[in-house]
matplotlib code that plots the C-alpha trace (Angstrom):
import matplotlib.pyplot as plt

x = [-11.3, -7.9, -7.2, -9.6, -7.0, -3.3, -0.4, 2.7, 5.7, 3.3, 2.3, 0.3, -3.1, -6.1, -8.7, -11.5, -15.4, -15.5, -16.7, -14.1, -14.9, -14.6, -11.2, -10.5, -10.3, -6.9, -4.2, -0.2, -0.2, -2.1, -5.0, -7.2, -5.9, -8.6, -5.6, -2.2, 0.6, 3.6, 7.3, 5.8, 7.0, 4.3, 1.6, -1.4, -4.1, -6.5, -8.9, -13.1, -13.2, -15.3, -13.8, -15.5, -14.1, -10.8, -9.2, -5.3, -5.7, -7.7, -4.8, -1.3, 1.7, 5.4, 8.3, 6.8, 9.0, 9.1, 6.2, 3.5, 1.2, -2.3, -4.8, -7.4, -10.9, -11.7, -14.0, -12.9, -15.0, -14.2, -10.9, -8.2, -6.5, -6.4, -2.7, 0.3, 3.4, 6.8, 9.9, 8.1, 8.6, 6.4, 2.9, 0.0, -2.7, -5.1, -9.0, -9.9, -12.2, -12.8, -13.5, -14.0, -10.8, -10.4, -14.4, -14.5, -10.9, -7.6, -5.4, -1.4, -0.5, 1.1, 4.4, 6.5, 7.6, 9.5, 13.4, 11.8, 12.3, 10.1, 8.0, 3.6, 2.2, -1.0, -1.0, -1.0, -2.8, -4.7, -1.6, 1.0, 4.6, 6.7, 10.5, 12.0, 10.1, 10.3, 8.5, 5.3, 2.4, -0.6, -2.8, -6.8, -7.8, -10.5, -9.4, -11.3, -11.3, -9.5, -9.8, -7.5, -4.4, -5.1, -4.5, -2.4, -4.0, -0.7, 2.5, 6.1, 5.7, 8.3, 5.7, 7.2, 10.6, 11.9, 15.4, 18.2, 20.7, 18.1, 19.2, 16.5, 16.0, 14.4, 11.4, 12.6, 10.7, 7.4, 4.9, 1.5, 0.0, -4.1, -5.2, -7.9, -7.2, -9.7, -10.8, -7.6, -6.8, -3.2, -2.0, -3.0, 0.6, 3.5, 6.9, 7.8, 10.9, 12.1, 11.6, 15.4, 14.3, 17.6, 16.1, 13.5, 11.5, 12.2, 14.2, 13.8, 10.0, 6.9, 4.2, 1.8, -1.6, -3.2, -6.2, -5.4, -8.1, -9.5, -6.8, -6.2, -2.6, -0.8, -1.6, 1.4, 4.1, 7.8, 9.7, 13.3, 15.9, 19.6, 19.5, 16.5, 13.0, 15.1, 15.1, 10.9, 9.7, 6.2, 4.2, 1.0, -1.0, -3.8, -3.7, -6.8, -8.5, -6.1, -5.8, -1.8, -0.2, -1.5, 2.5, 5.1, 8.9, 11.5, 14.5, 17.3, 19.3, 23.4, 23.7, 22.6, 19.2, 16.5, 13.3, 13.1, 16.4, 14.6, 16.4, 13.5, 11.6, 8.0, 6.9, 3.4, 1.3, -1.4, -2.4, -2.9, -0.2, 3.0, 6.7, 8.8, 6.6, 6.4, 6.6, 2.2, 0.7, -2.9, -4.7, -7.2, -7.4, -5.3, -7.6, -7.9, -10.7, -10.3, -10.6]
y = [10.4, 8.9, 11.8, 14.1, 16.9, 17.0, 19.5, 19.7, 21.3, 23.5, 25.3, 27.2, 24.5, 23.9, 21.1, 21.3, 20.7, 18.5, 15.1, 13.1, 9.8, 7.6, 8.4, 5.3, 5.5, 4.2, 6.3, 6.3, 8.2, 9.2, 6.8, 5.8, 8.8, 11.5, 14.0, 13.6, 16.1, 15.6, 17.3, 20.5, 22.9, 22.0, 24.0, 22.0, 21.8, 18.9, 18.7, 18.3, 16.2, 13.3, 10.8, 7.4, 4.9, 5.9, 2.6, 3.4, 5.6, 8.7, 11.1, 10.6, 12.3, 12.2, 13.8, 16.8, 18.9, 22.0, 23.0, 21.2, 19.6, 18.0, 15.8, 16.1, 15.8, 13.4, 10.6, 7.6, 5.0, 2.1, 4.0, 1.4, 3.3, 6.5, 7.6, 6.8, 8.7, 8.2, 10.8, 13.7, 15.3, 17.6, 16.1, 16.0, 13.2, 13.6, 13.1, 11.2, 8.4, 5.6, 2.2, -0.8, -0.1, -2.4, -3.1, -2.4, -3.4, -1.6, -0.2, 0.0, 3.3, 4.8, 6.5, 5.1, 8.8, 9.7, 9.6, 8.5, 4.3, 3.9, 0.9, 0.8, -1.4, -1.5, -0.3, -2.7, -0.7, 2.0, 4.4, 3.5, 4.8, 4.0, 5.0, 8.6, 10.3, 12.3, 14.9, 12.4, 12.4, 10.1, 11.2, 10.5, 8.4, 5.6, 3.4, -0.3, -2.7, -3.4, -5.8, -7.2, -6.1, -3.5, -6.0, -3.6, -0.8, 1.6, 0.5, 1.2, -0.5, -2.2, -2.6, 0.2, -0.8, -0.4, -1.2, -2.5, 0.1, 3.2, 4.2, 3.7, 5.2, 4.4, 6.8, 8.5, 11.0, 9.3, 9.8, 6.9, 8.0, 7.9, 5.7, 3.0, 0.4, -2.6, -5.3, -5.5, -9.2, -9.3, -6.4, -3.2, -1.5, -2.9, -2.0, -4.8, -5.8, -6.5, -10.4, -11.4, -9.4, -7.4, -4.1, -2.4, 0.6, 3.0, 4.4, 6.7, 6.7, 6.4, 4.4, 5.8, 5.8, 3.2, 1.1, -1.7, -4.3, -8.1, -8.1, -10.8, -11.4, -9.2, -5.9, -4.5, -6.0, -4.8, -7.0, -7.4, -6.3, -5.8, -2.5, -1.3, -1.1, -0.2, 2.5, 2.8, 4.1, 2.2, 3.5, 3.4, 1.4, -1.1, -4.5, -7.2, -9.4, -10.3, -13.6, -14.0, -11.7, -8.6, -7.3, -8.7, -7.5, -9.6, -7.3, -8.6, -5.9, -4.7, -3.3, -2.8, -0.6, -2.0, -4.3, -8.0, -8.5, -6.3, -3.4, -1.2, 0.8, -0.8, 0.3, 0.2, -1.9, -3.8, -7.1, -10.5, -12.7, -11.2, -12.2, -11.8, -12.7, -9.4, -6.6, -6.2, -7.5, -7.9, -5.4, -2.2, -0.1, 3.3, 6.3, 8.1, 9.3, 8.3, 10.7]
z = [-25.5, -25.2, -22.3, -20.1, -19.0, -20.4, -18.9, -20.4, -19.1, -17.6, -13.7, -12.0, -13.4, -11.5, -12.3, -9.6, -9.3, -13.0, -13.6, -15.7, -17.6, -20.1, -21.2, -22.7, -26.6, -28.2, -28.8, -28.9, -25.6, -22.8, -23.4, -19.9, -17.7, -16.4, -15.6, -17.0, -15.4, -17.4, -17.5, -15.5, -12.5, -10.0, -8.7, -10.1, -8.5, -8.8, -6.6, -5.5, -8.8, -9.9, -11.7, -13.4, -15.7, -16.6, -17.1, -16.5, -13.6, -12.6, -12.3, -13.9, -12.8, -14.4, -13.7, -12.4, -10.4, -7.7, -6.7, -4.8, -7.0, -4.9, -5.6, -2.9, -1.9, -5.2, -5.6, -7.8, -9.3, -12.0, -12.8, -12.9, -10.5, -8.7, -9.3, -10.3, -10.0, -11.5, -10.7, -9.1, -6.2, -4.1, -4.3, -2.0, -2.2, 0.5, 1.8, -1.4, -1.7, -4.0, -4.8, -7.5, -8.9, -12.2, -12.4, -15.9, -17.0, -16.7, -19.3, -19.8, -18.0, -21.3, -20.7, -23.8, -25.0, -27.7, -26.2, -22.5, -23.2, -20.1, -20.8, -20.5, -18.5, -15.9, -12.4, -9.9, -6.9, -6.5, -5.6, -7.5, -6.4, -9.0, -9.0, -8.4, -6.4, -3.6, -0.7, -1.6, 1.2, 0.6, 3.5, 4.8, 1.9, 1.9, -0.6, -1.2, -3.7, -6.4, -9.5, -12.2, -11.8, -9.2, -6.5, -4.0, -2.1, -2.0, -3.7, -4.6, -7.5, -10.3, -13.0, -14.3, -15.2, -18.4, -20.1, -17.8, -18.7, -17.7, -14.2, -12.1, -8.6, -5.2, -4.1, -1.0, 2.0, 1.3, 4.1, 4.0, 6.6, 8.4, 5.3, 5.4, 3.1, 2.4, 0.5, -1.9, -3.3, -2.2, -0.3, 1.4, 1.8, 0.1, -1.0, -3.8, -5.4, -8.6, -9.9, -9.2, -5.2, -5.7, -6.7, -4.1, -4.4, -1.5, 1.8, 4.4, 4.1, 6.9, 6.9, 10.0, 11.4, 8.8, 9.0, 6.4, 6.7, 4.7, 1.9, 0.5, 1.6, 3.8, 5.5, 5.0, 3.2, 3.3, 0.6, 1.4, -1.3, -0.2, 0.9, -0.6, 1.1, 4.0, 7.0, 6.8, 9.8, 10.6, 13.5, 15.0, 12.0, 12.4, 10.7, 10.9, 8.5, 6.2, 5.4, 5.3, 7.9, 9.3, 8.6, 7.2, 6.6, 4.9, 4.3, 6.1, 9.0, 8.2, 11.3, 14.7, 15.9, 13.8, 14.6, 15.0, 12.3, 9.5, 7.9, 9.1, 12.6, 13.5, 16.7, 18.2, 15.2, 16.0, 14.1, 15.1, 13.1, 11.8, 10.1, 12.0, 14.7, 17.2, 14.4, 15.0, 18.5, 19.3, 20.6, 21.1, 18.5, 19.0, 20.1, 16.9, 14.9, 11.2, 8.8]

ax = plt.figure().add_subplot(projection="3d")
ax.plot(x, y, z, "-o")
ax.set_aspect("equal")
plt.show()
């Protein structure tokens, strides 16, 4: 099929308890997503769900507004990514699990709609947090592995861009928080820019209480951007065993009151080696049960 489940402009869904695979046959839209919430009011519900081999992304949600829509308690296998979200607000992903993202290829996440100009293209981490969105929380989620172009763990992803004159906005009030992330080829958290690293992807977010572990670049990544990827609060997360720097934060301050010359709050991070040196510092783990 080219979709599993499809809402349109639509509330008040629940998908729970089904196993959803193999959603992968061509079409114009839609192809290689399990779930796809699309243009709706909120109040979907998708959650204690099984999901295998959907090669864009397990669930897909777009510009889906008001009410809180969650994805929770899922397991994720082979699916090129887990979700991807572009110009929502109100969504809850928490106390999912999953792994081998990209093992069997990934297709474009396929959002080219009639009038919409947004361009398709494949996800680049497991969570994907493209532009415009808001009151996001990615919670308690075990997240390891990723393969082709699924190289991040969580991102606030440009792969989405589209045509220069569309107006584009930052994702703002997201909340990553208690994650463990591990085993990603570049990084576990990151918060990229656009290719001339003018254009970032969020404000006013937190990053808190994550385990990010043996990625292949950095732990967590903020990439500087004028005044974008800017004001993130990062607290109380745990870096080790990746084989750049544990963290990493290149946006540049405009004023007094942040950390170490970036434009953004770390306080109380532990990792080994980090840019600016002093944003992570070695050692014990915080007392915290995962999970």
């Amino acid at each position: 099929m080219p979709g599993g489940v499809a809402s349109f402009a639509a509330s008040g869904i629940l998908v729970e308890r089904n196993l959803i695979k193999d959603n992968n046959a061509e079409a114009e839209y839609d192809s290689g997503c399990g779930v796809i919430a699309f243009a709706g009011d909120g109040g979907i519900g998708i959650n204690d769900n099984k999901f295998e081999d959907n090669r864009a992304a397990a669930v897909c949600v777009f510009a889906v507004m008001l009410g809180t829509t969650t994805i929770t308690n899922n397991t994720s296998e082979n699916d090129g990514s887990l979700a991807v979200f572009l110009a929502s607000q109100g969504c809850l992903v928490k106390h999912n699990q999953g792994k081998n993202f990209g093992a069997n290829g990934v297709l474009p996440v396929n959002i080219a709609w009639p009038l919409l100009l947004f361009p398709s293209a494949e996800a680049d981490a497991a969570i994907d947090i493209g532009w415009g969105n808001q009151i996001l929380e990615i919670s308690d989620n075990d997240l390891e592995e990723g393969r082709g172009s699924i190289s991040n763990g969580v991102a606030f992803t440009t792969v989405f861009f589209g045509p220069s004159f569309y107006a584009y906005t930052d994702s703002e009030g997201v909340i990553i928080k208690d994650n463990r992330i591990k085993g990603f080829k570049q990084d576990g958290i990151v918060a990229e820019t656009d290719p001339t690293a003018t254009t970032g992807m969020t404000r006013y977010s937190s990053i808190v209480g994550n385990e990010v572990e043996d990625n292949g670049q950095d732990g967590i990544f903020i990439e500087g951007a004028g005044v974008y990827n800017s004001n993130i609060s990062l607290f109380e997360n745990e870096a080790e065993g990746n084989h750049v720097f544990d963290c990493q934060d290149t946006s540049l301050a405009t004023g007094p009151g942040y950390t170490l010359g970036t434009h953004n709050t770390w306080f109380n991070n532990l990792g080994n080696l980090s840019y600016p040196k002093g944003l992570c510092t070695p050692g014990r783990g915080h007392d915290r049960d995962w999970r």
